[in-house]
C-alpha positions as CSV (number, residue, x, y, z in Angstrom):
1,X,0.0,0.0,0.0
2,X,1.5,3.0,-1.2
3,X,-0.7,5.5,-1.2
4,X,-2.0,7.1,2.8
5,X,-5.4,6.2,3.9
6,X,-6.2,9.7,3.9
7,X,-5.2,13.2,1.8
8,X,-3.0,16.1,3.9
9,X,-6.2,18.4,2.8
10,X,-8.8,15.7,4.5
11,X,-6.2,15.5,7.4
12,X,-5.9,19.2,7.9
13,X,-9.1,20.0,7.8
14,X,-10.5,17.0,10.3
15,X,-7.8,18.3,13.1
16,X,-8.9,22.4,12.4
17,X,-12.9,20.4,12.7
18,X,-11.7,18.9,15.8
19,X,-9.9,21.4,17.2
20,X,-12.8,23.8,17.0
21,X,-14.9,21.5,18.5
22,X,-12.6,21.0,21.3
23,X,-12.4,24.6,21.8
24,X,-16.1,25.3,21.6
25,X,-16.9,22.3,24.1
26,X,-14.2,24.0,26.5
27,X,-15.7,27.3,26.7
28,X,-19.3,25.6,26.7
29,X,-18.4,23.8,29.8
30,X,-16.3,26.2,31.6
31,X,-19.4,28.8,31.1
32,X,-21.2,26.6,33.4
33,X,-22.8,24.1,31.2
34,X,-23.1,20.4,32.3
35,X,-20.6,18.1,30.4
36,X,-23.3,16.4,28.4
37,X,-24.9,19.8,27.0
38,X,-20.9,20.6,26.0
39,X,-20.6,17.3,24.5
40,X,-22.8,17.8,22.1
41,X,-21.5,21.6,21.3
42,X,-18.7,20.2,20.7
43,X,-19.8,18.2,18.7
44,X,-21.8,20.4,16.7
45,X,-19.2,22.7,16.2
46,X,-17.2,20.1,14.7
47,X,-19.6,19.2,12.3
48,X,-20.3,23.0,11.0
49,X,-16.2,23.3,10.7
50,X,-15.6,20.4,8.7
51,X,-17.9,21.9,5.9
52,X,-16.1,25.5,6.8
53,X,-12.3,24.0,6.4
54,X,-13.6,22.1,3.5
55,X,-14.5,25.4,1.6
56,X,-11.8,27.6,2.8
57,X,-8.7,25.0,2.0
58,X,-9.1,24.8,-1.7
59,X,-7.7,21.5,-3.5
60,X,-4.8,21.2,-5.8
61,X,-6.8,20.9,-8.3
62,X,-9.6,23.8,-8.0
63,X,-6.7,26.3,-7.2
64,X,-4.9,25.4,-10.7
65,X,-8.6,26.3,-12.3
66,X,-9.2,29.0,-10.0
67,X,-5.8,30.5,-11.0
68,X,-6.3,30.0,-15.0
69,X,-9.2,32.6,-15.4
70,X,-8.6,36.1,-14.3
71,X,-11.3,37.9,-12.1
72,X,-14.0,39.7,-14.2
73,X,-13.1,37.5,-17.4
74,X,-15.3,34.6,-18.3
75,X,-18.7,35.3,-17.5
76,X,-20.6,37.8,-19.0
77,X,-23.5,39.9,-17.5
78,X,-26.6,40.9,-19.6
């Protein structure tokens, strides 16, 4: 097996999710909250940043496509 099990994007952005989530469930339960209640912030919070990393780390291969079409050239307004 050559190839890793997962990408360094997939990697990056499930620590920065988990991390988050970490830190949210932290401040929930050092506000006063009961652990369970900051359990599941946490893990909320982890959920919503996976699909936040996802967008903001842009693959390889949408940055090369990204890169290959100025800003204001390509689409047309009518």
């Amino acid at each position: 097996m050559d190839r890793p099990l997962l990408s360094l994007r997939t990697t990056l952005v499930f620590l920065l999710a988990a991390l988050g989530g970490a830190v949210a469930a932290l401040l929930s339960w050092t506000a006063g909250e009961g652990v369970p209640q900051s359990v599941l912030v946490g893990l909320a919070a982890a959920g919503a940043a996976v699909s936040f990393f996802n967008r903001l780390i842009v693959a390889e291969s949408e940055r090369g496509q990204a890169e290959a079409v100025p800003h204001g050239e390509g689409t047309e307004r009518g």
